[in-house]
FIFI-943129 format. One line per field, with one value per atom (N, C-alpha, C): atom name; x, y, z. Coordinates in pm, 1 decimal. Layout:
REM FIFI-943129
atom <- [CA,...]
X <- [X,...]
Y <- [Y,...]
Z <- [Z,...]
//
This chain:
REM FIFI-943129
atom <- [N,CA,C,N,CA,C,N,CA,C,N,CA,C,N,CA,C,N,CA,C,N,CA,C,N,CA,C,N,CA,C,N,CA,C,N,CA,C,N,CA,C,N,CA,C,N,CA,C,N,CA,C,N,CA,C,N,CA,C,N,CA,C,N,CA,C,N,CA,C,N,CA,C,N,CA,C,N,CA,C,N,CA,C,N,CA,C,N,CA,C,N,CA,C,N,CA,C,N,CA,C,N,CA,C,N,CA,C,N,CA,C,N,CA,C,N,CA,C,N,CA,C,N,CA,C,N,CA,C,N,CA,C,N,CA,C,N,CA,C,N,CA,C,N,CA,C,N,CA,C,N,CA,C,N,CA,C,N,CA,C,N,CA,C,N,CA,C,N,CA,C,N,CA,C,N,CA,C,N,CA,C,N,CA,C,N,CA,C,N,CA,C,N,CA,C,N,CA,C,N,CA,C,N,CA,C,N,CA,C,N,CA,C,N,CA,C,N,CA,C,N,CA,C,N,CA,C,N,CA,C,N,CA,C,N,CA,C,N,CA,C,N,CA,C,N,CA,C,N,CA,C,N,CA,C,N,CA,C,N,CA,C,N,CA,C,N,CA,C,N,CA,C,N,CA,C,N,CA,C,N,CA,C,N,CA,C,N,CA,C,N,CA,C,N,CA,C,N,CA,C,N,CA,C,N,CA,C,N,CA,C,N,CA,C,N,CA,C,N,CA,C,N,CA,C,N,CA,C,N,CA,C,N,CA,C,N,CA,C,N,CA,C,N,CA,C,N,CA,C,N,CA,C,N,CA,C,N,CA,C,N,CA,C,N,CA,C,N,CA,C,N,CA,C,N,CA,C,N,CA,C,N,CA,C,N,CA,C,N,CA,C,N,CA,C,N,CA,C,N,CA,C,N,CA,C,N,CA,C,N,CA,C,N,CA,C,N,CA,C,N,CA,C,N,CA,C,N,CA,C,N,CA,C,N,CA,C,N,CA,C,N,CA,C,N,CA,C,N,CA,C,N,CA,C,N,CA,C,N,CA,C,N,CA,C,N,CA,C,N,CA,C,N,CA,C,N,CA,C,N,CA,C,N,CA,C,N,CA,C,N,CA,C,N,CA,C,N,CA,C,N,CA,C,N,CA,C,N,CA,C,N,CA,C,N,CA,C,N,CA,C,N,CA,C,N,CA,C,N,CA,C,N,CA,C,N,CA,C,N,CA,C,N,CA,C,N,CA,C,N,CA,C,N,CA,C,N,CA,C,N,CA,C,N,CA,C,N,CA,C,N,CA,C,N,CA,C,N,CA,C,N,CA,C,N,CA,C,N,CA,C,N,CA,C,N,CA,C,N,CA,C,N,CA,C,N,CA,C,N,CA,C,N,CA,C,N,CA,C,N,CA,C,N,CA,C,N,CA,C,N,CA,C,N,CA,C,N,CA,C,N,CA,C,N,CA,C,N,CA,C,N,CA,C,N,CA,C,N,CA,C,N,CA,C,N,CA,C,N,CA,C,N,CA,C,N,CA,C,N,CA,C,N,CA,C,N,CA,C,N,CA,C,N,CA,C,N,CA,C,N,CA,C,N,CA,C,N,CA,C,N,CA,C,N,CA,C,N,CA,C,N,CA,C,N,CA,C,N,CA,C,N,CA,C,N,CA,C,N,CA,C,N,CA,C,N,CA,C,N,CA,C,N,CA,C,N,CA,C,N,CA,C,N,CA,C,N,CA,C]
X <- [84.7,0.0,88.5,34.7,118.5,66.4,105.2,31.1,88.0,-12.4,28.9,147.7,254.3,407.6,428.9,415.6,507.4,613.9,715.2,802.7,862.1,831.9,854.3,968.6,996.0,1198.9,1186.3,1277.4,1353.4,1457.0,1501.8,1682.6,1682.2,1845.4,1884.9,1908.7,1949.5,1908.6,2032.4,2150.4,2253.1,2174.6,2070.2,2035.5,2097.4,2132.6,2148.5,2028.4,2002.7,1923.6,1932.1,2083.5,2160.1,2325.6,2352.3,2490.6,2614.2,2734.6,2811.8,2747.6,2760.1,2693.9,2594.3,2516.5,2352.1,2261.3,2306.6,2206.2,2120.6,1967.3,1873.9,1745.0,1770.6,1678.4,1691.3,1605.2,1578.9,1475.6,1343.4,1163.3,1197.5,1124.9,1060.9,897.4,851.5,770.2,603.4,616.5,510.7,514.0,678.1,618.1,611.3,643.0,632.8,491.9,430.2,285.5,199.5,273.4,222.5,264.3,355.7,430.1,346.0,318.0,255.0,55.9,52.1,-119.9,-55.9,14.1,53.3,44.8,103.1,115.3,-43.2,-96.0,-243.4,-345.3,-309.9,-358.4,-328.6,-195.1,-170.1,-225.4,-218.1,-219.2,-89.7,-5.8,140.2,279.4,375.3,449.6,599.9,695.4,788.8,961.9,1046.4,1146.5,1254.9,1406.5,1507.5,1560.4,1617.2,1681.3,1799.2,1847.8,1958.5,1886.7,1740.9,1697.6,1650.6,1653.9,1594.3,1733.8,1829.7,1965.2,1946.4,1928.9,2039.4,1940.8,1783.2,1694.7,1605.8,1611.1,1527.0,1333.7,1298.0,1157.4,1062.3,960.2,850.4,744.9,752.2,663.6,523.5,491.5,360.7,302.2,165.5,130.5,159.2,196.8,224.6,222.1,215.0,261.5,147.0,24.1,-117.4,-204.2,-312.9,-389.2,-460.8,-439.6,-442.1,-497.1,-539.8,-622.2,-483.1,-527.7,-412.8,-456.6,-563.5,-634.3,-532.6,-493.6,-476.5,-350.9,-280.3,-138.9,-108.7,-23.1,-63.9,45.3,18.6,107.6,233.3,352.4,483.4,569.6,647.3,703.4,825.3,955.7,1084.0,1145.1,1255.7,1290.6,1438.4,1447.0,1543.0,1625.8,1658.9,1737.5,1802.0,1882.9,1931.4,1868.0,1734.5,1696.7,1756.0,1791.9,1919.5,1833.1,1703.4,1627.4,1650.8,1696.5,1676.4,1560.8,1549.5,1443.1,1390.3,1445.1,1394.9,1380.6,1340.8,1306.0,1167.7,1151.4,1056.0,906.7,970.6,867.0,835.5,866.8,837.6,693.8,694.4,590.6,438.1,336.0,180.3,100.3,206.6,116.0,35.4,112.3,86.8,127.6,76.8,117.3,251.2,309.9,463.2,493.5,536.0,593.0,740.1,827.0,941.1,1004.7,1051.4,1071.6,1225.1,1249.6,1371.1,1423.0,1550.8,1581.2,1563.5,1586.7,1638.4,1730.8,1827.8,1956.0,1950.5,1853.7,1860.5,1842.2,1927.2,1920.3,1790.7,1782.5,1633.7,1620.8,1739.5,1746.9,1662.4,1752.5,1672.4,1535.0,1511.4,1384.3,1274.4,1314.8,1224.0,1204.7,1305.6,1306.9,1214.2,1196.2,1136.7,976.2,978.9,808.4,744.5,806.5,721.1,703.7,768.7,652.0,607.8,611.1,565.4,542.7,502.0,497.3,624.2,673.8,799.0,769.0,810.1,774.6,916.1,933.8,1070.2,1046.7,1133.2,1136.5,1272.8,1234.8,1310.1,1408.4,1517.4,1603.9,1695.8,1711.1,1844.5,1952.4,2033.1,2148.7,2111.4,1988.3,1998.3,1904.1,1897.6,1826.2,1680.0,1610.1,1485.6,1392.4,1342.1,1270.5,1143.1,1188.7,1073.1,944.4,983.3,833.0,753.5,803.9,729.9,665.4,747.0,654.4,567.5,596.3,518.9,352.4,354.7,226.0,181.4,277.0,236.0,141.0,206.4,110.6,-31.3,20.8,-120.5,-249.0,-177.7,-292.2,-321.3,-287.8,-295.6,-401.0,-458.0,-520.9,-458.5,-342.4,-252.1,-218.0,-318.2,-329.2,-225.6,-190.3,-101.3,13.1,112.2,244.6,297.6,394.0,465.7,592.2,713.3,809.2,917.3,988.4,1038.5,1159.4,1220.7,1369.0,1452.3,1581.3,1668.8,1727.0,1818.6,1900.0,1897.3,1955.9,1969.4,1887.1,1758.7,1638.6,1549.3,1550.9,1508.4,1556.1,1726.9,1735.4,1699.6,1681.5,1624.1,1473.1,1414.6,1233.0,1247.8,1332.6,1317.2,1312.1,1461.5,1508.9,1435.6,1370.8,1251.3,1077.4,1139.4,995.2,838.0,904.1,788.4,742.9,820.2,776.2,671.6,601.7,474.4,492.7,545.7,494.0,600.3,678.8,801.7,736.8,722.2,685.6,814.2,873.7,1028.0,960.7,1074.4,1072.4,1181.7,1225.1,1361.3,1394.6,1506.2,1462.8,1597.2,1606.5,1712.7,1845.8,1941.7,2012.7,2129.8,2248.1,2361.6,2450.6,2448.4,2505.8,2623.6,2680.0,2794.2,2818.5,2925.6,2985.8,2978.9,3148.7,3065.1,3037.8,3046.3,2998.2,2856.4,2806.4,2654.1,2553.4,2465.6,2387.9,2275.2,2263.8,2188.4,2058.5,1912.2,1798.1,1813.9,1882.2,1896.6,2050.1,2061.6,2238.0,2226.4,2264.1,2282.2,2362.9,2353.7,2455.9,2403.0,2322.8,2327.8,2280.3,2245.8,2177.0,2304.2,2392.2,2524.7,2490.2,2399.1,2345.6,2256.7,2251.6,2156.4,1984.6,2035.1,1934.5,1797.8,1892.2,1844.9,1809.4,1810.4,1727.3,1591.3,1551.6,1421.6,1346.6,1263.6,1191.2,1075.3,1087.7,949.4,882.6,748.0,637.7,624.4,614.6,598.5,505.3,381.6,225.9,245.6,308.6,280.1,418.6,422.6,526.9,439.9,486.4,436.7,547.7,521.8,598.1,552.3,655.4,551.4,655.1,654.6,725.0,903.9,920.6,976.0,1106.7,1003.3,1058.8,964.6,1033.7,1006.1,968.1,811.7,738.4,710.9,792.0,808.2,727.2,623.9,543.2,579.6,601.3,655.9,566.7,539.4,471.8,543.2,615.3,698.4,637.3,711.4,636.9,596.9,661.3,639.8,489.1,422.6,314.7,178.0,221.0,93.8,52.3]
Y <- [-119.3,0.0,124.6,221.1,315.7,448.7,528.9,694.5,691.4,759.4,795.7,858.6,837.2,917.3,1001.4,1145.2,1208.4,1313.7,1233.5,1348.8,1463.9,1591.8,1682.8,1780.2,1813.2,1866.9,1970.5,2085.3,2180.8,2157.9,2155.8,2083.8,2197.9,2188.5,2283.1,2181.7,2240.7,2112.7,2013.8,2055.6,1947.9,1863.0,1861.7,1781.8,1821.8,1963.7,1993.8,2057.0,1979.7,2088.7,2190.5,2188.7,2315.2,2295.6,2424.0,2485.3,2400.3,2373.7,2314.3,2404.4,2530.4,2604.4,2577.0,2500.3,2482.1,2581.1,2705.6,2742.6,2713.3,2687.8,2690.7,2720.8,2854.1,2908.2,2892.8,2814.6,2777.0,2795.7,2742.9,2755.5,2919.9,2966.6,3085.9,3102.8,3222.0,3228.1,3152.3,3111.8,3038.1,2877.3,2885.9,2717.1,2682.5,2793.9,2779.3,2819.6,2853.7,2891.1,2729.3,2647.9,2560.1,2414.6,2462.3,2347.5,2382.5,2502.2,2545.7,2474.5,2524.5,2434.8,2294.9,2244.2,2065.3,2024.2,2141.3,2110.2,2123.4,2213.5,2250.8,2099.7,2028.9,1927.6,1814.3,1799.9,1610.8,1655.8,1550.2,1502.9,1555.1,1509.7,1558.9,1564.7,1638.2,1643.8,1650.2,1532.5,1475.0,1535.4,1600.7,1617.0,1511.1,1549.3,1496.2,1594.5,1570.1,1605.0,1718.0,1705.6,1810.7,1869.7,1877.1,2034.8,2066.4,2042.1,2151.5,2205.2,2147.8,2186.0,2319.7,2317.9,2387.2,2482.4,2489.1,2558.8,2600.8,2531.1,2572.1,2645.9,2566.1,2572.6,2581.5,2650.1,2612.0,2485.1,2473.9,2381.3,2391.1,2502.7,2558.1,2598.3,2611.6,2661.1,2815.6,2907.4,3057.8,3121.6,3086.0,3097.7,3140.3,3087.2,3059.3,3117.5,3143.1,3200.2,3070.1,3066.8,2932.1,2965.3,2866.4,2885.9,2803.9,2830.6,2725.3,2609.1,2551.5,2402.4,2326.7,2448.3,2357.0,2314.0,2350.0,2294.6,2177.5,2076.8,1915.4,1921.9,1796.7,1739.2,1743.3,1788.2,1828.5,1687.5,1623.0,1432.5,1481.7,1510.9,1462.3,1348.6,1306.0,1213.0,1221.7,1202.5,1240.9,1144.2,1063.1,984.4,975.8,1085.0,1151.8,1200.2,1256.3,1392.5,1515.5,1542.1,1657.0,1782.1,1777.2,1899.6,2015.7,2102.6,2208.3,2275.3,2298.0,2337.4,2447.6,2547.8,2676.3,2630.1,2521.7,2533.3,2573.2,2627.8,2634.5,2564.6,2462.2,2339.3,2269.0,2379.4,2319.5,2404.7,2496.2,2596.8,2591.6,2620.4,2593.9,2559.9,2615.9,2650.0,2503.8,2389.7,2279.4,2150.7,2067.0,1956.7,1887.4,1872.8,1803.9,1650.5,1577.1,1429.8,1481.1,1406.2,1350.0,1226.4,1193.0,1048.5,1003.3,896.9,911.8,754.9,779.6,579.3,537.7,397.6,345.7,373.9,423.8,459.1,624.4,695.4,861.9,859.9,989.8,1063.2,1063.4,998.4,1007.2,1118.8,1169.4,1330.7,1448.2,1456.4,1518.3,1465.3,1321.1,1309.8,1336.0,1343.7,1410.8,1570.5,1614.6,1788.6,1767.6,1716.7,1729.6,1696.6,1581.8,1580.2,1663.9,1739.2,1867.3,1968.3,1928.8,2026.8,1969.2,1867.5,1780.1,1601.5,1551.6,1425.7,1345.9,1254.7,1189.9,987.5,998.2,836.3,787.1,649.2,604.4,468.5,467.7,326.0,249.5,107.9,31.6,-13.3,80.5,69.6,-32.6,-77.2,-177.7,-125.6,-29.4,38.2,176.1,188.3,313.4,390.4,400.4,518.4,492.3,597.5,548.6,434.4,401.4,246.2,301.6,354.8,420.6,344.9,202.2,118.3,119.2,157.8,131.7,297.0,422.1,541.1,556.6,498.6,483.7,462.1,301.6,258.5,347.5,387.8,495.7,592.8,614.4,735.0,702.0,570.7,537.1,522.3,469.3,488.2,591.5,714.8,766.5,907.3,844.5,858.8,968.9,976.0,977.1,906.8,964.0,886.2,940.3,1075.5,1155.8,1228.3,1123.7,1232.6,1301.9,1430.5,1495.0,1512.8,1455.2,1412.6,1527.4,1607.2,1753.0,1700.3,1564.5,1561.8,1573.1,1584.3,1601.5,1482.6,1464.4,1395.2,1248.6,1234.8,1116.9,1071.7,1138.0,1095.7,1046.1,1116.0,1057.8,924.9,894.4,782.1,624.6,706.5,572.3,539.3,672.0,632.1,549.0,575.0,490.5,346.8,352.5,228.5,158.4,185.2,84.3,65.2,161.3,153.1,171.4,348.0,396.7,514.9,538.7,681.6,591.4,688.8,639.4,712.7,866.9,970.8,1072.0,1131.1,1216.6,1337.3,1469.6,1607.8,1724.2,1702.6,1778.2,1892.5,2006.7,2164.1,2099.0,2153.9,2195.6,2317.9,2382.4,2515.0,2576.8,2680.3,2645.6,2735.3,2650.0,2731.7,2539.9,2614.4,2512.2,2546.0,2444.0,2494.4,2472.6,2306.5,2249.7,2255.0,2173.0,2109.8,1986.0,1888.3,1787.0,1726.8,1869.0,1865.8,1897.7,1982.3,2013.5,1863.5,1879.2,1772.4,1782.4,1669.1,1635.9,1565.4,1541.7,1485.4,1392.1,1326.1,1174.8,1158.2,1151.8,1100.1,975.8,987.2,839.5,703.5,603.9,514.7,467.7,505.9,497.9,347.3,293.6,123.7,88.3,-40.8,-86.6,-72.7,-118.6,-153.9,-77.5,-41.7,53.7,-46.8,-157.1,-285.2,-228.7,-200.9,-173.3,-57.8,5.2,174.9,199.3,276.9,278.1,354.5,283.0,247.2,337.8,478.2,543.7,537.0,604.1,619.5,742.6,824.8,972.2,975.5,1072.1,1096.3,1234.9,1324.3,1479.3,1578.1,1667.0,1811.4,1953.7,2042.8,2159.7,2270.9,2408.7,2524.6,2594.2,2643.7,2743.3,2838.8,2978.9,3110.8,3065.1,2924.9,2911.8,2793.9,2715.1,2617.1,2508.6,2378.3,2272.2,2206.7,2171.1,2104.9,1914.6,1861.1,1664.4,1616.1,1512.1,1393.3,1279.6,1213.2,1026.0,959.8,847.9,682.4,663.6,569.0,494.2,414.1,288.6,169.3,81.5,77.3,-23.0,4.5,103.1,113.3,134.6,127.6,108.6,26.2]
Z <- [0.0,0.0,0.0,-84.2,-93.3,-180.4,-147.0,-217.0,-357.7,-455.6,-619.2,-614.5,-663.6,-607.1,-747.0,-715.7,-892.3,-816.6,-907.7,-853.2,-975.1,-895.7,-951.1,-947.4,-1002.7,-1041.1,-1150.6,-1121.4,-1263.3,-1252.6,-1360.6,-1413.1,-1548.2,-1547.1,-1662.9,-1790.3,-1924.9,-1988.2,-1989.3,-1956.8,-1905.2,-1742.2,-1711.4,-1599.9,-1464.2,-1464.0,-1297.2,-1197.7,-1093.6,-1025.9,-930.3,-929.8,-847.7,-936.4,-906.8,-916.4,-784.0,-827.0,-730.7,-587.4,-611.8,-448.9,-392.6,-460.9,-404.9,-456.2,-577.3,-599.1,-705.3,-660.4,-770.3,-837.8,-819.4,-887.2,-1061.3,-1112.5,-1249.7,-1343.0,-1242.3,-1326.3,-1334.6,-1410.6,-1470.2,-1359.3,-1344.2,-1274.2,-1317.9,-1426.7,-1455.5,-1421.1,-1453.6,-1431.1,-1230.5,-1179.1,-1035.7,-974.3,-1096.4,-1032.9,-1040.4,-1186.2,-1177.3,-1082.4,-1034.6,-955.9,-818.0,-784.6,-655.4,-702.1,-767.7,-859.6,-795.9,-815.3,-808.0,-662.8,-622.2,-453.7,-395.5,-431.5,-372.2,-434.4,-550.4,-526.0,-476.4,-438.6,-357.3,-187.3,-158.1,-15.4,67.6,4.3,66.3,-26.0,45.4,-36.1,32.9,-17.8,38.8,0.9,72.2,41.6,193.3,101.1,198.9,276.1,388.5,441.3,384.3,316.0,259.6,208.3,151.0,109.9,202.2,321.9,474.2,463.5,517.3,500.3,406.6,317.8,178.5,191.6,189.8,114.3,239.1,368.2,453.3,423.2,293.5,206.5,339.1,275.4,342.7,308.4,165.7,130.0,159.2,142.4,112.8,-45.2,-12.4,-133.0,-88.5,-218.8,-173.6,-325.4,-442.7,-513.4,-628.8,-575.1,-633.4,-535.3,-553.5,-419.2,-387.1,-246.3,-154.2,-31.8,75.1,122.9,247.3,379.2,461.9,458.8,423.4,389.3,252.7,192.0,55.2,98.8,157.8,194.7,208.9,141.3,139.7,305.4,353.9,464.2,444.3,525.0,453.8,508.0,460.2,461.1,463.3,526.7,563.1,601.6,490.1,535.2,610.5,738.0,805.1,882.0,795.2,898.7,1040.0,1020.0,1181.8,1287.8,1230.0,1284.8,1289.6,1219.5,1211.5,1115.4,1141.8,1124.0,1213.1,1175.6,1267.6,1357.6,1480.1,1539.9,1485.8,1394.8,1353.1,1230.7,1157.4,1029.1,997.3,900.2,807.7,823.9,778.9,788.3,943.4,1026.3,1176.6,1190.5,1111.3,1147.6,1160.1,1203.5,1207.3,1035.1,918.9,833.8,770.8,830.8,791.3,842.9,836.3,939.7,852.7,937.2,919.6,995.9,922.3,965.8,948.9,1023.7,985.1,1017.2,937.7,894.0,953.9,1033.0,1089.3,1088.7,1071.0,1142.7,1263.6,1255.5,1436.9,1511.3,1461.8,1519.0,1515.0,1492.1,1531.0,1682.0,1738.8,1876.4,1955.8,2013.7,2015.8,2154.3,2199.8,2228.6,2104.4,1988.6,1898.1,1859.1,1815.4,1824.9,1930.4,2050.4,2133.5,2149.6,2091.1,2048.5,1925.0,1835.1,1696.5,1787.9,1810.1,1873.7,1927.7,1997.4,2049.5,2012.5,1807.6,1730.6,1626.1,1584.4,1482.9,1498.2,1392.9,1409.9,1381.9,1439.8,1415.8,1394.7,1251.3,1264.7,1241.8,1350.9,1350.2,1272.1,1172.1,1070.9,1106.4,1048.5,1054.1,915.0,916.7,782.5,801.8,750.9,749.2,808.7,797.9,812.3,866.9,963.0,1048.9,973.3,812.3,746.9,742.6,641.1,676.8,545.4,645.4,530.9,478.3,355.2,248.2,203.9,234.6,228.2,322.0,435.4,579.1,604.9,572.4,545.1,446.7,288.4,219.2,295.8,356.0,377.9,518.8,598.5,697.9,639.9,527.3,500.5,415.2,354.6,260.0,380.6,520.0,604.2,691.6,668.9,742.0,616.2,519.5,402.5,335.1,283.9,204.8,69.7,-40.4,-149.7,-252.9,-250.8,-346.4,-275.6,-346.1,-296.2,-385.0,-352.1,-456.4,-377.6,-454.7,-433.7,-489.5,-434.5,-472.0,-425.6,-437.9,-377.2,-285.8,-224.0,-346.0,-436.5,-483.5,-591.1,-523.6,-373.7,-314.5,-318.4,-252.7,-214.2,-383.1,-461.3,-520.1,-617.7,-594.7,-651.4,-581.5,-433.8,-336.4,-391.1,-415.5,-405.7,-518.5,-626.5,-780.6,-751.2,-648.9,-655.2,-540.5,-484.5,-434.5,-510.3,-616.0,-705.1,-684.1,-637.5,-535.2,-655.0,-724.4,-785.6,-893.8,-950.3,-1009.3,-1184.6,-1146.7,-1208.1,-1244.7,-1344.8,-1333.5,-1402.1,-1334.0,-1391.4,-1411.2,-1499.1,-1508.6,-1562.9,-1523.5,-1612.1,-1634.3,-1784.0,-1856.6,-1906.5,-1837.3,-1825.6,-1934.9,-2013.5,-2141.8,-2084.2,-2027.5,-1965.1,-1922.4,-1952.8,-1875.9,-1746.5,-1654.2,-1559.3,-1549.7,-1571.7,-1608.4,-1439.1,-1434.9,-1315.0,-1215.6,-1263.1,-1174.1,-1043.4,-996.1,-854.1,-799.8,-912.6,-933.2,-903.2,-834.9,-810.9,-958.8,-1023.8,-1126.2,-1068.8,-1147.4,-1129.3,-1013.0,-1073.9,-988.6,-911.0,-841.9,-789.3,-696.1,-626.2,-505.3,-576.0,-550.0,-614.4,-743.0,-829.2,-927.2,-981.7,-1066.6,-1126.6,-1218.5,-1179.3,-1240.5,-1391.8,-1447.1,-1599.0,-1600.1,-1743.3,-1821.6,-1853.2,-1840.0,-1823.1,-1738.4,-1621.2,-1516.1,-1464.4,-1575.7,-1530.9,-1551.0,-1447.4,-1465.5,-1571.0,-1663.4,-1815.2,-1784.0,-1884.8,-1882.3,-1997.6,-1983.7,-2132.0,-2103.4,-2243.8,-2222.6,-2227.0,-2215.8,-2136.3,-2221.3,-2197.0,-2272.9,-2220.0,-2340.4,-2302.7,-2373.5,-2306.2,-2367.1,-2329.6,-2377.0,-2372.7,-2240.7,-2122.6,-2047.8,-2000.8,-2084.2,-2066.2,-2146.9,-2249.3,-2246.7,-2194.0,-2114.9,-1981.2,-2074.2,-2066.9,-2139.1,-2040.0,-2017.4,-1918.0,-1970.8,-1905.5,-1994.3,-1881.6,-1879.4,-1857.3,-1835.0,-1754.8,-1791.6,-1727.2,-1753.4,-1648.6,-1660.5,-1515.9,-1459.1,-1540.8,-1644.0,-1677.0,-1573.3,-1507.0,-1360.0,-1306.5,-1345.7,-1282.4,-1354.8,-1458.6,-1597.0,-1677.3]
//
């Protein structure tokens, strides 16, 4: 059991979604009105740990005129707990999980509980077990996720064959560098065999920004 997963990303058209510095500002203001539209419709919407780090987001709708209802449930996955108490996403505007291993502080996890929800999974190696939040959330009626990354995080969701749905901007601009984090990073699939197989669904133009579609085949 598990929520409709699309994950959504702007990349430059060499495939970076930040600059070696972490910066990334890329969409054009349209396609962020529509990425904020995307958010106001899932259930929730899931980032990692290093974009609290880097970007300290709110992960709200703000962008569209919104209501504090439309705000989907905000999903961290935090292995450590190593969220900061002043983040962003600690704030009232919306309910927040974070997602942690067996082996996090459970000093900091008891700082995180007393402003959000904290679910502790059972990862193999300490991190967090994306099948076991998955169905956390499918029951906790959580049918639509939107999956905003980062790079690590999203080569884990692939590689447990959670993502459903890929909504890329391509935005016409190179960043170059190979220290720059690209779409996907984490350890990567040995064989090309073994990469994960899409069907394109639709693209269009918006201000300029090349908006691409995929089905995961795995799930159609």
């Amino acid at each position: 059991m598990k929520p409709y997963v699309i994950l959504s990303a702007a990349m430059t058209l060499d495939g970076k979604i930040a600059t070696k510095t972490g910066s990334s500002e890329i969409s054009g203001e349209k396609d962020l009105e529509r990425v904020h539209k995307l958010r106001s419709d899932m259930d929730a919407i899931m980032v990692g740990i290093g974009t609290v780090l880097v970007d300290d987001p709110r992960l709200t709708v703000h962008k569209v005129p919104a209501k504090k209802e439309d705000n989907p449930i905000r999903v961290i996955v935090d292995s450590k707990a190593r969220t900061p108490l002043n983040s962003r996403i600690l704030n009232a505007d919306a309910k927040t999980i974070i997602a942690v291993g067996n082996n996090a502080d459970p000093f900091k996890i008891n700082n995180l509980s007393d402003k959000v929800d904290v679910l502790v999974t059972n990862g193999e190696k300490g991190e967090v077990n994306l099948m076991e939040l998955m169905d956390y959330l499918k029951n906790i009626g959580v049918n639509s996720l939107m999956l905003e990354g980062g790079a690590t995080l999203n080569f884990s969701m692939f590689n447990e064959g959670l993502i459903d749905e890929i909504r890329v901007c391509v935005a016409p601009m190179i960043a170059g560098g190979k220290f720059a984090k690209t779409l996907v990073d984490g350890e990567g699939f040995d064989k090309m065999n073994d990469a994960v197989k899409l069907s394109f669904k639709e693209s269009y133009i918006l201000d300029g920004d090349l908006v691409l579609i995929y089905l995961v085949k795995n799930f159609f």
